[in-house]
Backbone as a ProteinNet text record, in pm:
[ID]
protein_1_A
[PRIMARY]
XXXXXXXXXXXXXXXXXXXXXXXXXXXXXXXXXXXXXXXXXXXXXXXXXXXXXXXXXXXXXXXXXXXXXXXXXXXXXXXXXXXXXXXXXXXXXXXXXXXXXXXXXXXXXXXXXXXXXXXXXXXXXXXXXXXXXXXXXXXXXXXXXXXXXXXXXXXXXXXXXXXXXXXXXXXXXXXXXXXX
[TERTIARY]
1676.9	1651.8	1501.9	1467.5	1341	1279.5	1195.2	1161.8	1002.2	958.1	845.8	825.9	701.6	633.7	522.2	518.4	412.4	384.2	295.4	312.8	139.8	119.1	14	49.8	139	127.2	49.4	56.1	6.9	-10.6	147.3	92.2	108.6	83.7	-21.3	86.9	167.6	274.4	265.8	128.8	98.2	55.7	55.2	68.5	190.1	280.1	417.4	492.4	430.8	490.9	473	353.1	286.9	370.1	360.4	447.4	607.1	670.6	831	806.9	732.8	679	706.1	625.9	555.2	731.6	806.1	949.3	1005.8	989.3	1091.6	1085.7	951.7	896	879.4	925.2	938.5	1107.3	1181.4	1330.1	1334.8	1298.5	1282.3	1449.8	1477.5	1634	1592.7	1514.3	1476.2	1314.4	1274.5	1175.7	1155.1	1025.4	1044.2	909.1	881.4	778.2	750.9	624	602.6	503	516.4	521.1	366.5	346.1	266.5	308.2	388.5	491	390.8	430.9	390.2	256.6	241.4	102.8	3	-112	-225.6	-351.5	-307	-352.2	-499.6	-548.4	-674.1	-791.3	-793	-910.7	-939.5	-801.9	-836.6	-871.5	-857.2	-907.3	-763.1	-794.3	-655.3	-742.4	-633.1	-636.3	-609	-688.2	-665.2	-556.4	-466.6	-346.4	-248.2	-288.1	-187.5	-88.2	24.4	156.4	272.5	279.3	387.5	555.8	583.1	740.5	740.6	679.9	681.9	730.7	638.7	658.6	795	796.8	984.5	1094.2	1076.9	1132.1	1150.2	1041.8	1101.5	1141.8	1088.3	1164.2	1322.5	1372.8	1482.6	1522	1538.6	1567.4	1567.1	1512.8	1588.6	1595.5	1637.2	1712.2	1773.4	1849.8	1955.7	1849.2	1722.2	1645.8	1568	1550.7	1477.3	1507.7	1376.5	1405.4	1311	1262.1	1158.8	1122.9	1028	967	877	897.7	807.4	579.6	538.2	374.3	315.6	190.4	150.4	155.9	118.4	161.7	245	359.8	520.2	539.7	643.9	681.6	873	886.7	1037.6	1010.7	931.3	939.7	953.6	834.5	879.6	1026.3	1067.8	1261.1	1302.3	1312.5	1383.9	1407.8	1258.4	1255.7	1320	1345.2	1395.7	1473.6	1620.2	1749.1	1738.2	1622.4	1681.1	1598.8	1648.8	1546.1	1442.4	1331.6	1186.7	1159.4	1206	1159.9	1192.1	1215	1226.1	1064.9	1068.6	879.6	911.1	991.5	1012.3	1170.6	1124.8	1284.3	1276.2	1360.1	1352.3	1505.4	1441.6	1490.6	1536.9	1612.2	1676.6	1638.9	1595.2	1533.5	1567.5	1688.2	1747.6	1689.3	1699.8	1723.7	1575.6	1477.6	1355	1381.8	1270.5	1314.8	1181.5	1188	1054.2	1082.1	960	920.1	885.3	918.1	827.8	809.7	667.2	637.2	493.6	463.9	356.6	210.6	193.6	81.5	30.4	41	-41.6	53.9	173.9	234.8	190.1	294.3	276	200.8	127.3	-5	-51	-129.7	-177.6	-204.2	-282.5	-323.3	-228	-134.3	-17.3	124.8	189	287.4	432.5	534.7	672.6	652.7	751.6	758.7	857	827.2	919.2	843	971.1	1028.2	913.1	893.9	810.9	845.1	784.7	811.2	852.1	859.4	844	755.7	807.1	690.5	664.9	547.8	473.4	457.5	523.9	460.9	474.1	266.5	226.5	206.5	118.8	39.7	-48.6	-85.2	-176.4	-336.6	-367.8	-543.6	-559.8	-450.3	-491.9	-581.2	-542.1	-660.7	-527.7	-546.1	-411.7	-465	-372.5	-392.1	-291.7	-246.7	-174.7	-204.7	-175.5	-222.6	-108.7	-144.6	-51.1	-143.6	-48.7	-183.4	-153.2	-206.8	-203.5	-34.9	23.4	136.1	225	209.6	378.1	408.5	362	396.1	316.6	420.8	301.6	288.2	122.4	65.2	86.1	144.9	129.5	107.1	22.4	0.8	-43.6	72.9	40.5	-80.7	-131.8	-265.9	-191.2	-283.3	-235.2	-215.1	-106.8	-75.7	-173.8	-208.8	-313.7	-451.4	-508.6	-606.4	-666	-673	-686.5	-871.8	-869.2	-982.3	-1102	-1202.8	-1289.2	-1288.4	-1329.1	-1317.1	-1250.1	-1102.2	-984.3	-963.5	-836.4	-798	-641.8	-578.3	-438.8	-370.4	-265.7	-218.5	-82.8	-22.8	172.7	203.5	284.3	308.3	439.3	497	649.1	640.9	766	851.2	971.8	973.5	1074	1221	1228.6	1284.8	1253.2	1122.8	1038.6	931	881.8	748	669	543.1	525.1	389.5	370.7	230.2	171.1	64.3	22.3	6	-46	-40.8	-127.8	-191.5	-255.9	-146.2	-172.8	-30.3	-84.6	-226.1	-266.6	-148.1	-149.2	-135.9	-35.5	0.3	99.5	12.2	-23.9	-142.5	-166.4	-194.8	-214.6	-353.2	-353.4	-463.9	-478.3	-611.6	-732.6	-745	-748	-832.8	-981.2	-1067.1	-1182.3	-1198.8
-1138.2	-1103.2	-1118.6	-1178.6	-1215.3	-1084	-1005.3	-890.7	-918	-874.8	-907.6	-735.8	-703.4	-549.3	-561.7	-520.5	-518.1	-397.7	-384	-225.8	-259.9	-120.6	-86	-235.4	-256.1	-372.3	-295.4	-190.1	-82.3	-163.2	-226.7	-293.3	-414	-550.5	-645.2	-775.6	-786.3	-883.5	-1011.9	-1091.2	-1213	-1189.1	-1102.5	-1060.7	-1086.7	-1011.2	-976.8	-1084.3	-1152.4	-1345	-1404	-1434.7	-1478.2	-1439.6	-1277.5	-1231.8	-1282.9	-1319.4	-1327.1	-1477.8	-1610.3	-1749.6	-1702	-1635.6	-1642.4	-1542.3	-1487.3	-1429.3	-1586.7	-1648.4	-1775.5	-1851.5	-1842.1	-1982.1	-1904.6	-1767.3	-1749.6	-1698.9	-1737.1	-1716	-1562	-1468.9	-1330.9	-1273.8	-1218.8	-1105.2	-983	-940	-731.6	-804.7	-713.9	-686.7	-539.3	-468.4	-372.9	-305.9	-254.9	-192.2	-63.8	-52.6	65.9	145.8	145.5	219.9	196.1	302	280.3	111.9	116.7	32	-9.3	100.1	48.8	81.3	239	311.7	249.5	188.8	157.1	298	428.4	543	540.3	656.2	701.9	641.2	643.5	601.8	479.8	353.7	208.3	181.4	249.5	182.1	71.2	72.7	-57.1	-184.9	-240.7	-393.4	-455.3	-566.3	-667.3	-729.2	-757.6	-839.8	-701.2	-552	-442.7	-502	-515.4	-499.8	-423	-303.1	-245.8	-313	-288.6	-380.3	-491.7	-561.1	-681.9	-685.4	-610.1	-575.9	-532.2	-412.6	-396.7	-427.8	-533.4	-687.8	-756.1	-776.3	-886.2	-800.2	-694.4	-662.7	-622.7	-537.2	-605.1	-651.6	-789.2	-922.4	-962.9	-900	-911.1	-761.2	-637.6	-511.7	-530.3	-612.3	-604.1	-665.3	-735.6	-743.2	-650.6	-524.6	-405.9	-274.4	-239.8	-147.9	-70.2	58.8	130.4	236.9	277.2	457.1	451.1	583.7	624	647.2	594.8	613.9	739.7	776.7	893.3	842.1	762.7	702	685.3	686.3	625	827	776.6	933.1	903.6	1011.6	1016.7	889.5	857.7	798.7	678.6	632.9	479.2	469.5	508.9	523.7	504.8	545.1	512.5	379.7	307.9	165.3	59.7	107.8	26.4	95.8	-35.2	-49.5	-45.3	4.2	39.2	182	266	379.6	375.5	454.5	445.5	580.3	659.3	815	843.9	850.7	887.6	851.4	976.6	990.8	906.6	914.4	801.5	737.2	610.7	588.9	538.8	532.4	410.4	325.1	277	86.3	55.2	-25.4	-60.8	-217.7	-260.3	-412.2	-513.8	-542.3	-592.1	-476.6	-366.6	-233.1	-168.6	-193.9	-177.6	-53.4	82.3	146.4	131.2	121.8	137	243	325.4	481.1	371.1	418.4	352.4	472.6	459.1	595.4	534.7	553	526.6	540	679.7	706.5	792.1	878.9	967.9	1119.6	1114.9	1234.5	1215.5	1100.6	1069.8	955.4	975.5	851.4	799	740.7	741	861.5	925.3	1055.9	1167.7	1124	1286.7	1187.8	1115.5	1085.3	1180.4	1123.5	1226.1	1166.2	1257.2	1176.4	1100.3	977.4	863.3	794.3	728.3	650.9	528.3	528	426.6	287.4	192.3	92.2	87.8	207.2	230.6	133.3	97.6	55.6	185.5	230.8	290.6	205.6	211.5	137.3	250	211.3	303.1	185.7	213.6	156.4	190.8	284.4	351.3	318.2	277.9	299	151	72.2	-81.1	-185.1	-93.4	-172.7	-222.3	-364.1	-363.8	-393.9	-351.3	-353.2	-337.1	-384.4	-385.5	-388.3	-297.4	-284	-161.1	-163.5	-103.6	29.1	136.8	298.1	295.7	415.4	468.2	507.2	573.2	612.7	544.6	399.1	294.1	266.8	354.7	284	185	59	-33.8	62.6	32.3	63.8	-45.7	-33.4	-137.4	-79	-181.4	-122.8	-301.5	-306.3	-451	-484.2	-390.4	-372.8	-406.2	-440	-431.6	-580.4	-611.1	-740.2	-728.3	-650	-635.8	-596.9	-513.9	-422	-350.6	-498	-484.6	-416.7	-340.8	-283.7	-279.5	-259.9	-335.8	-443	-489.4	-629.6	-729.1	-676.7	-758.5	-823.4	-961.1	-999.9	-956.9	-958.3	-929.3	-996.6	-861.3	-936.1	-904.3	-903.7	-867.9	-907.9	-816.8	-858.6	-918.7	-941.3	-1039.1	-1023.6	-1006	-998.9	-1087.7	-1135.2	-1290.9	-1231.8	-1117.5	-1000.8	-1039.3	-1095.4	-1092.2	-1077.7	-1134.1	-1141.3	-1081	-941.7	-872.9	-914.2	-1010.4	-1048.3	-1013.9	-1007.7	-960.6	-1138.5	-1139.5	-1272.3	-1300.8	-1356.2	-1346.7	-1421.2	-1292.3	-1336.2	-1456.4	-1539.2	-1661.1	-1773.4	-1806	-1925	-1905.4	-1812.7	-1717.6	-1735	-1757.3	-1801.4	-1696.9	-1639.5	-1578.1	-1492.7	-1319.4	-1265	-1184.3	-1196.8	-1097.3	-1007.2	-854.3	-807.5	-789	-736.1	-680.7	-589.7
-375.1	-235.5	-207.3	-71.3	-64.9	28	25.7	105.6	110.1	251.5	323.1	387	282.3	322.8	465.9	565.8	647	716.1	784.2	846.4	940.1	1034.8	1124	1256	1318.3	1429.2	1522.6	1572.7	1663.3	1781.7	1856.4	1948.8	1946.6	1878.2	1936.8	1874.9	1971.5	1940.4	1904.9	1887	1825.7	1707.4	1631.6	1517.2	1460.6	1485	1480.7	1488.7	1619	1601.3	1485.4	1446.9	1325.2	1182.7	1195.8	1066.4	1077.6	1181.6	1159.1	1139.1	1194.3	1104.3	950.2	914.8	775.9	722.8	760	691.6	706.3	802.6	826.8	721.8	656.8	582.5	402.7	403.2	291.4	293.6	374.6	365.2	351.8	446.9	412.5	417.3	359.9	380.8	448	404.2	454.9	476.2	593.3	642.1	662.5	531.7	580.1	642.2	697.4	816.6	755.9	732.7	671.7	777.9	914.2	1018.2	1108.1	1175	1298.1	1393.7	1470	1541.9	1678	1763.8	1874.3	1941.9	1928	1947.3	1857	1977.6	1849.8	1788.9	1847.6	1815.9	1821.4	1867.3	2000.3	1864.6	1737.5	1652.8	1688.7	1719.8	1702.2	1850.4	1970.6	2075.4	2120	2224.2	2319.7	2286	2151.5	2144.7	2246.2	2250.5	2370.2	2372.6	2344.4	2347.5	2333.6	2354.3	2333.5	2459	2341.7	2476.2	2399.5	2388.3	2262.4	2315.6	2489.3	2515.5	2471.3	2471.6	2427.3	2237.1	2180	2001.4	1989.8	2074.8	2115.6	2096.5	2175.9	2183.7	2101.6	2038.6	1909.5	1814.4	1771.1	1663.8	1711.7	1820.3	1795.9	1787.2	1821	1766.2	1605.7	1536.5	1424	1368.5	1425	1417	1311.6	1240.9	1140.4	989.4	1034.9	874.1	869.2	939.2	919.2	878.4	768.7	756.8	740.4	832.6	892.8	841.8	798.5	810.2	893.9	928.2	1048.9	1017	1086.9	1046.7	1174.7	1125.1	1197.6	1299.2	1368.8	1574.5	1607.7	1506.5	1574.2	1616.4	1754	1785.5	1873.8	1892.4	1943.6	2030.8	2169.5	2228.4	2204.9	2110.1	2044.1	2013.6	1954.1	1889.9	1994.2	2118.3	2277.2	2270.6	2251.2	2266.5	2153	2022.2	1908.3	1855.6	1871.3	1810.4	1648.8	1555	1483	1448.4	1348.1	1326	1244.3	1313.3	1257.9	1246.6	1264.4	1202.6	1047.9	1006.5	859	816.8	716.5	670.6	554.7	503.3	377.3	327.1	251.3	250.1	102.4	50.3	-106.8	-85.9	-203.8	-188.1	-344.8	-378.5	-505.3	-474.9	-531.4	-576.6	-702	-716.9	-867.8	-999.8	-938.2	-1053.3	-1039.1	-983.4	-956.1	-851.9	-801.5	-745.8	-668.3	-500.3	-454.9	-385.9	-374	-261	-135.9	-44.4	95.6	237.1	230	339.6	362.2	497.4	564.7	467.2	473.4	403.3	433.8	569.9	583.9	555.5	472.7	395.6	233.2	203.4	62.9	58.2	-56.6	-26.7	-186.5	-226.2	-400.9	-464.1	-392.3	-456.2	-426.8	-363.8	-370.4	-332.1	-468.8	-469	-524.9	-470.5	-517.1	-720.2	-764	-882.5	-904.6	-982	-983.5	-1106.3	-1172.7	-1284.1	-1322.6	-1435.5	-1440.1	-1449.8	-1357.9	-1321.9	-1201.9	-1119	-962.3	-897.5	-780.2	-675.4	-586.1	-590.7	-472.2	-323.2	-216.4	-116.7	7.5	5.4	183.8	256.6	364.8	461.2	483.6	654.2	654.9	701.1	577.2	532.9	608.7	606	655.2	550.1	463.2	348.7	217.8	233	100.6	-17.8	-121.4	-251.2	-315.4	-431	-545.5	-653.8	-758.2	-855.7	-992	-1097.8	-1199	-1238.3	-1218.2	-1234.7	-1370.2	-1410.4	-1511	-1549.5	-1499.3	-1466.7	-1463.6	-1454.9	-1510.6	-1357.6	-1269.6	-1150.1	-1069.4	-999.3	-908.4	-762.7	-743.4	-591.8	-528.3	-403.2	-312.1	-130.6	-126.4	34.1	114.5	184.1	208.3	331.7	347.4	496.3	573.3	730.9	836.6	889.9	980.3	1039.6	1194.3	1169.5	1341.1	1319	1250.5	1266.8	1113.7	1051.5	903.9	929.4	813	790.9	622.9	641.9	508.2	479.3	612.7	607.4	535.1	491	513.7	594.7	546.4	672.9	674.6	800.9	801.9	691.1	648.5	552.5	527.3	472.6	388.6	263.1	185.9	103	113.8	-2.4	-52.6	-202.3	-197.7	-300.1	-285.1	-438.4	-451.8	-558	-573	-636.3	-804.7	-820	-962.9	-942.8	-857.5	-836.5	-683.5	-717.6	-574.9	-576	-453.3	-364.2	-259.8	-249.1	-136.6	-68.5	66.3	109.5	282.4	284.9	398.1	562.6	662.2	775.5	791.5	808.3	870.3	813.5	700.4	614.9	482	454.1	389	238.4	222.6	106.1	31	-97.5	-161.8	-170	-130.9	-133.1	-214.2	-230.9	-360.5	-246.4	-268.6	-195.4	-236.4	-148.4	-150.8	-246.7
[MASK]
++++++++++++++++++++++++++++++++++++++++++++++++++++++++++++++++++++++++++++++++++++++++++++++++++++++++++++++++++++++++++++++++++++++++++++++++++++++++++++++++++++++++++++++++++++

C-alpha cells in the first residue's frame, strides 16, 4: 500500500493541489492528514491564497483516500464542512504488520509519546518542521512538515511510504528531502 503523510494546509488550496499531483504520481492508496485543515490559526497570519471552501472542496473529493486527526486549529466547525472525520486527537494504522501512532502534535508529541512497540512509527505534525529519524527507543519519528507554511527554513514537504520504505519528499518535485 502506497501512503502519503502530510499535514498543517491551514487554508491554502494550491498547496493541496500540488500535494494530490504528487499522490497521483506516487500511486497513493491512503492519504493521511495529520491535521490543522482549514484554519490557518492567529500565530501564522491570513495566507495570501487563504481560501479554506475551496481546501473543502477538494479534499472531499477524495473523502474515501483519507484519513484524518484532528490539529490544534481544526474545530467542530471545520467538520461541518468535510465529508470525512477530522476530530479524533489520534488514530493508529497497521502498515504490512508495522504499527503507526498518528496525532497532530500539540497532545502527543516526541517528548510525551503513548507507549508503543518497538519498531512503531511515531507520526505528528504540528511544529511544521519535518524529520525522520530512529530514537533511542526502537521507535521511527516522523513528522512530514507542512504542505503550506513550512518553517526553519524548510521547504514544504510530505512524506511516503511504499509499505518498505518511509521518505520524507519535497511537495515541489516529489524528490527526496534531507532536512535542516
Amino acid at each position: 500500500m502506497n501512503t502519503i503523510f502530510f499535514s498543517d494546509i491551514h487554508g491554502l488550496p494550491s498547496t493541496l493541489e500540488k500535494l494530490f499531483e504528487q499522490a497521483d504520481l506516487f500511486h497513493a492508496d491512503l492519504l493521511v492528514l495529520m491535521g490543522d485543515v482549514l484554519y490557518h490559526g492567529p500565530r501564522n497570519g491570513v495566507p495570501g491564497a487563504y481560501d479554506p471552501n475551496r481546501v473543502a472542496t477538494l479534499l472531499n473529493g477524495r473523502k474515501d483516500q483519507i484519513l484524518a486527526v484532528r490539529g490544534n486549529c481544526d474545530c467542530d466547525v471545520d467538520q461541518m464542512l468535510l465529508d470525512f472525520p477530522i476530530m479524533s486527537d489520534y488514530a493508529q494504522l497497521a502498515i504490512d504488520g508495522r504499527r503507526f501512532f498518528l496525532t497532530h502534535g500539540h497532545l502527543y508529541h516526541r517528548d510525551y509519546m503513548p507507549s508503543l512497540p518497538k519498531g512503531s512509527v511515531f507520526v505528528q505534525g504540528h511544529t511544521h518542521i519535518p524529520a525522520l529519524e530512529e530514537l533511542s527507543t526502537g521507535i521511527t519519528f516522523l513528522n512530514p512538515g507542512s504542505i503550506s507554511l513550512p518553517k526553519g527554513g524548510n521547504l514544504p514537504t510530505f512524506a511516503f511510504h511504499d509499505g518498505k520504505e518511509l521518505t520524507l519528499r519535497l511537495l515541489e518535485d516529489g524528490s527526496l528531502y534531507q532536512p535542516k
